[in-house]
C-alpha positions as CSV (number, residue, x, y, z in Angstrom):
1,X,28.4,6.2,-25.3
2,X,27.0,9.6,-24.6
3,X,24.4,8.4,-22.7
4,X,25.1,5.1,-21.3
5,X,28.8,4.0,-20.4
6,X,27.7,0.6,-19.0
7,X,26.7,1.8,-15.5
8,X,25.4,5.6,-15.9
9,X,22.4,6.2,-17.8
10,X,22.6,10.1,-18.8
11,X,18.5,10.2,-18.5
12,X,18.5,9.0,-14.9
13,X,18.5,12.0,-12.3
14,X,19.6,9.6,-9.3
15,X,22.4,7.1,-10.3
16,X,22.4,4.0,-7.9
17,X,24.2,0.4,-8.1
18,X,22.1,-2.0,-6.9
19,X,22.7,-5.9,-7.1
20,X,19.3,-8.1,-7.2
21,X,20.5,-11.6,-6.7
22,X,23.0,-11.3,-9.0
23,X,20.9,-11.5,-12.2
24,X,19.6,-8.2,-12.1
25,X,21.4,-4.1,-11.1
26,X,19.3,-1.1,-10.4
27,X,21.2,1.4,-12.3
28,X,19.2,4.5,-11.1
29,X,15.4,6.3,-11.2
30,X,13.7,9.2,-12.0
31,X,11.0,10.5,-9.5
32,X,8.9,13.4,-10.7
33,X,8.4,14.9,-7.2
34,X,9.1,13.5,-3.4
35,X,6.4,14.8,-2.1
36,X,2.5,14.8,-3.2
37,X,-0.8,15.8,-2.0
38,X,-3.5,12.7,-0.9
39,X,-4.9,12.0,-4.5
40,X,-2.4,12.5,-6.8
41,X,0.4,9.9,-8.5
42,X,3.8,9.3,-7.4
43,X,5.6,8.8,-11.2
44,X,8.9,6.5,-10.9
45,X,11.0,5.2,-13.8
46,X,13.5,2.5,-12.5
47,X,16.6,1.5,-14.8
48,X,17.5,-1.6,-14.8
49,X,20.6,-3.7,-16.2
50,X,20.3,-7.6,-16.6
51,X,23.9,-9.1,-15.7
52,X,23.5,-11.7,-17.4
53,X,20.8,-14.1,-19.7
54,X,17.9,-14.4,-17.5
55,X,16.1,-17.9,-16.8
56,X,12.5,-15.8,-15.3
57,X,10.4,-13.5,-16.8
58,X,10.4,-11.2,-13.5
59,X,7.7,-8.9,-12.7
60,X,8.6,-5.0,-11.3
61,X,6.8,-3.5,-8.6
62,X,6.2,0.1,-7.0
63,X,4.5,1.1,-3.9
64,X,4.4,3.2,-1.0
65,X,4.4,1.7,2.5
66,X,5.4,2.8,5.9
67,X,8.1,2.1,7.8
68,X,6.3,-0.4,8.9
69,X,5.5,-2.1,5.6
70,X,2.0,-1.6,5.3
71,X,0.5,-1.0,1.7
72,X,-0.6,1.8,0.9
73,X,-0.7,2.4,-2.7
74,X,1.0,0.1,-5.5
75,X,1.6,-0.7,-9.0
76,X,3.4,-3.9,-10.5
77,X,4.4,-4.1,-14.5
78,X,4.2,-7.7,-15.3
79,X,6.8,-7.4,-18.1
80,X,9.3,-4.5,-17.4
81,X,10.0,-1.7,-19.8
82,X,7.5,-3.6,-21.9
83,X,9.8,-6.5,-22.4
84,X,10.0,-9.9,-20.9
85,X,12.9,-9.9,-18.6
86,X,14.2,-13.4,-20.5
87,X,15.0,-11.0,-23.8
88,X,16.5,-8.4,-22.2
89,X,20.5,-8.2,-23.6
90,X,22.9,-8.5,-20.7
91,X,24.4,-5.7,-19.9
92,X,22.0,-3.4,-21.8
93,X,19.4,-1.3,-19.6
94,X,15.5,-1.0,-19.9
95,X,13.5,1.9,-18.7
96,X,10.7,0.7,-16.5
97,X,7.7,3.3,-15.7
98,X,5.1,3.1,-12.6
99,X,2.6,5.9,-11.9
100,X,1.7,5.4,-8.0
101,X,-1.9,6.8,-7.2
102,X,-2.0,7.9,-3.9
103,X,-5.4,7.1,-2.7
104,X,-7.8,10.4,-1.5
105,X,-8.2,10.1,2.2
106,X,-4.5,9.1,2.2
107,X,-3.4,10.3,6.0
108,X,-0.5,12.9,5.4
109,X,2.9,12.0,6.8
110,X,6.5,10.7,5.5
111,X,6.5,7.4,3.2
112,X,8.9,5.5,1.7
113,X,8.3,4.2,-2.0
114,X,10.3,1.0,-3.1
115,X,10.7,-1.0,-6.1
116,X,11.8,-4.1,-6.6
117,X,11.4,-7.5,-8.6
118,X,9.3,-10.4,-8.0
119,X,8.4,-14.1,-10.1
120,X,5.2,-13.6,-10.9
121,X,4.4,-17.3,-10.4
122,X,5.8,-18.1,-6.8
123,X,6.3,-14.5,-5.8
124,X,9.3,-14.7,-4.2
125,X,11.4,-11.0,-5.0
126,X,14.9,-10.9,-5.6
127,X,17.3,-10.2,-2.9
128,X,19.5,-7.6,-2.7
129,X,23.3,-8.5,-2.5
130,X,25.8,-5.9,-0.7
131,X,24.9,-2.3,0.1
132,X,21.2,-1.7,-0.1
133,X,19.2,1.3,0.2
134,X,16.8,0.9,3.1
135,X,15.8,-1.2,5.6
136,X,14.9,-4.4,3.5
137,X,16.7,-6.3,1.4
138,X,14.2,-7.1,-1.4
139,X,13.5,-3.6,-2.5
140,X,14.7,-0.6,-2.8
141,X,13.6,2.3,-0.6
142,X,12.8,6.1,-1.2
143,X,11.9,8.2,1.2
144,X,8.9,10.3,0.0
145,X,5.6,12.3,1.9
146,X,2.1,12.3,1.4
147,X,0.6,16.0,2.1
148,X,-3.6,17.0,2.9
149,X,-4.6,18.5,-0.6
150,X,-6.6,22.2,-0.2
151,X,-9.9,20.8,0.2
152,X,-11.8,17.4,1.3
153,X,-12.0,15.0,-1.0
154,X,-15.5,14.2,-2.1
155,X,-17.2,11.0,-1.9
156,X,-16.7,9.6,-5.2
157,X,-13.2,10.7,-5.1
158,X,-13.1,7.8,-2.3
159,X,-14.0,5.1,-4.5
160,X,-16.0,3.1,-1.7
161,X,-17.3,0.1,-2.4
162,X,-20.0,-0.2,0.9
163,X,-21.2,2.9,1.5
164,X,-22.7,3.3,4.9
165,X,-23.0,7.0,6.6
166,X,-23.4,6.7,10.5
167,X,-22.7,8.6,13.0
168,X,-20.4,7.0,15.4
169,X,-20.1,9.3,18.8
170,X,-20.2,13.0,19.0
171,X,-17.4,13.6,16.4
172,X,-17.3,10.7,13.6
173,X,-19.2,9.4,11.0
174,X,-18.5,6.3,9.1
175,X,-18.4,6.8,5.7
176,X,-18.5,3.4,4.6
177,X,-15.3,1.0,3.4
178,X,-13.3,-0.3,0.4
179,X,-11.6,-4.1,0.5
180,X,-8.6,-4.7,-1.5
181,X,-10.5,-7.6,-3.5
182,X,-13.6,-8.9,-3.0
183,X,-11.8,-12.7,-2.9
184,X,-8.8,-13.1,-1.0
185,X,-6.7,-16.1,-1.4
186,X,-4.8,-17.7,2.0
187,X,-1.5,-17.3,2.3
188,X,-2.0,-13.4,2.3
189,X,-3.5,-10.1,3.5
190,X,-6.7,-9.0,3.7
191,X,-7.0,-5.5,3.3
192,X,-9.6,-3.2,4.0
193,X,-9.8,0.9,4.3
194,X,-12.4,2.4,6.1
195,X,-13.9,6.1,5.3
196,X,-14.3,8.4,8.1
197,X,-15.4,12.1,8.1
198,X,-14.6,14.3,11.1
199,X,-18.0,15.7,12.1
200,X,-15.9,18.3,14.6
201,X,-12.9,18.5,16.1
202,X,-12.3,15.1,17.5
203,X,-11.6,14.9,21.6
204,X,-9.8,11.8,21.7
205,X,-7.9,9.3,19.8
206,X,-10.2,6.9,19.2
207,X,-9.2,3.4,18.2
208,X,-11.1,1.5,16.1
209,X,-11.6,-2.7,16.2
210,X,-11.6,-4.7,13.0
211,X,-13.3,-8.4,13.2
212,X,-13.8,-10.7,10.9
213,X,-16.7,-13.2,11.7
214,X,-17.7,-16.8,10.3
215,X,-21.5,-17.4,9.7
216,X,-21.6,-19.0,12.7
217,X,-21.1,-16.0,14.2
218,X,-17.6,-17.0,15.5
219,X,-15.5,-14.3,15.7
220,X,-12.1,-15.8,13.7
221,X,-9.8,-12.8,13.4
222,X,-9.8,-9.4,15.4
223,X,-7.3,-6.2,15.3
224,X,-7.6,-2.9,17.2
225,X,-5.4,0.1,16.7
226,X,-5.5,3.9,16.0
227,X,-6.6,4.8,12.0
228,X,-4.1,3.6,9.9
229,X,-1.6,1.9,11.8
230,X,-1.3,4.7,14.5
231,X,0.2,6.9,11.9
232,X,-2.6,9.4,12.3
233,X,-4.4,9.7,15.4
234,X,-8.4,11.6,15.4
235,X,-7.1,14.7,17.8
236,X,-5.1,15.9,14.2
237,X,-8.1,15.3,12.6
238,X,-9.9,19.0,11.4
239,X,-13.6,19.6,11.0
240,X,-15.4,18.2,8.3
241,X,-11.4,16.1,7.0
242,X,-12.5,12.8,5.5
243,X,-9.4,10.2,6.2
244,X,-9.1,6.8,5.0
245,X,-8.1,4.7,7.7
246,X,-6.0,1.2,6.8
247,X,-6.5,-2.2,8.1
248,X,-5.2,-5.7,7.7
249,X,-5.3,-9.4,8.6
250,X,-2.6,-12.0,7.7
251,X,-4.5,-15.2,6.4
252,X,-2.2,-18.6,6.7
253,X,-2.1,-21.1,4.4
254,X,-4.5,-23.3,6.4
255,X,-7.4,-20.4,6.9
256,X,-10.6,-21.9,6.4
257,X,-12.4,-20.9,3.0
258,X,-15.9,-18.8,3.0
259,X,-17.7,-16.5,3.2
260,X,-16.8,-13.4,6.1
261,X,-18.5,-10.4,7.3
262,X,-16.7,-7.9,8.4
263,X,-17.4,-5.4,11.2
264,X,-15.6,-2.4,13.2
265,X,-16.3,-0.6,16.0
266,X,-15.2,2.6,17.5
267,X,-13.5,2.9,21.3
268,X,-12.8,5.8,23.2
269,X,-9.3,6.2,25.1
270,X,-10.2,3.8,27.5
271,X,-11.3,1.3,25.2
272,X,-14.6,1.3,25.9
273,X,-16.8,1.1,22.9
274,X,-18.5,4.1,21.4
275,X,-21.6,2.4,20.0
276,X,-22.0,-1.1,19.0
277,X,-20.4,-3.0,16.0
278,X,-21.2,-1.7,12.5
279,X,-21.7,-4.3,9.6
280,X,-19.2,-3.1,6.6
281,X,-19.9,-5.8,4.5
282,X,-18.7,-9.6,3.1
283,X,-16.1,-10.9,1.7
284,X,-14.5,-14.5,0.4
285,X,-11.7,-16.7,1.1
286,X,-10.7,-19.2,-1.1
287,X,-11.2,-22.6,-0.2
């Protein structure tokens, strides 16, 4: 009774009542710091209270996104606090750990990290019922920040997967690119971060153009923006700063299978192309 009344857990720093679909509460967290450098691990530990026998072993996740949603760092526990959600004890809690690595190259700027629970073998996350922290209703929402760590991350702290290294214009060079899996299955994003390394001070905010392209050569999906998003544009970019820049295509459930490649090309303000396309390298759909 000293440390757990039936809604507040004595261990947890930030107490919080949150329904999930009326199976499951968040009861509260501990978050070992809001704010980290580009490299290092966000370390969450969620409570959570089953309200009553559970028919699905649900999965827990952590990651950071924007405000936008995009994924940039994550880390799921297929059985929570260790335990398959369909023994937990109603009414009981669970401790549930996640260490978040923040990827080097990660471009500094406010975050928000969320947790939540999913089935595992339709994916569909448990919704939240009443007040919510946040702006969705399937997770819940803290707001944390990403900071530049004291000096550039070196190459292998980058952990790319098709290294390239060319100069693209005066100011960049392309470092080379990472995908999120080498076989992505339809009905979901492909995900790709590119490497770039400030060769000076860049003069513009460049945008850079992702394609995707069939053998035929048929160009089947195509995305330009500023790195990451727009979140950080090159002028912010210092000398010699290697930033890892975030892209990604939605893939229906009818998007034909094969083999990709995948190119990107750098454009100045005007949208006129700073050298031609650069081959990053191939990856599969499933049929």
């Amino acid at each position: 009774k000293r440390t757990f009344d039936g809604t507040a857990i004595a261990a947890a720093e930030v107490s919080s009542l949150v329904n999930f679909g009326d199976q499951i509460n968040l009861l509260g967290y501990n978050l070992s710091q809001t704010s980290v450098q580009a490299g290092e691990n966000f370390k969450l530990s969620a409570y959570w209270q089953a309200r009553q026998p559970l028919p699905v072993s649900y999965s827990a996740l952590a990651q950071l996104v924007d405000e936008e949603r995009h994924l940039y760092a994550g880390q799921d526990n297929l059985h929570p606090g260790t335990l398959q959600t369909t023994l937990w004890q109603p009414w009981g809690y669970v401790r549930d750990s996640h260490s978040v690595p923040v990827p080097a190259g990660t471009p500094p700027g406010d975050y928000l990290l969320v947790t939540g629970l999913y089935d595992p073998e339709t994916w569909a996350r448990l919704q939240i019922k009443g007040a919510r922290a946040g702006p969705w209703n399937d997770v819940f929402a803290i707001a944390v920040a990403v900071t530049k760590p004291p000096h550039r991350p070196t190459i292998p702290d980058l952990g790319i997967s098709w290294p390239i290294g060319a100069d693209v214009g005066p100011d960049l060079r392309l470092l080379g690119a990472t995908p999120e899996r080498d076989v992505t299955p339809r009905n979901d994003f492909l995900r790709i971060a590119i490497f770039w390394e400030a060769r000076q001070p860049p003069t513009q905010n460049y945008q850079v153009k992702l394609r995707a392209v069939a053998v035929d050569g048929t160009t089947v999906k195509q995305e330009t923006s500023q790195p990451s998003y727009n979140r950080y544009p090159t002028r912010r970019w210092a000398k010699g700063e290697r930033v890892g820049d975030n892209h990604e295509f939605w893939l229906p459930a009818d998007f034909p299978g094969g083999q990709y490649r995948l190119q990107a090309q750098l454009l100045d303000e005007a949208g006129q192309p700073v050298g031609g396309w650069i081959e990053l390298g191939s990856i599969a759909i499933t049929e």
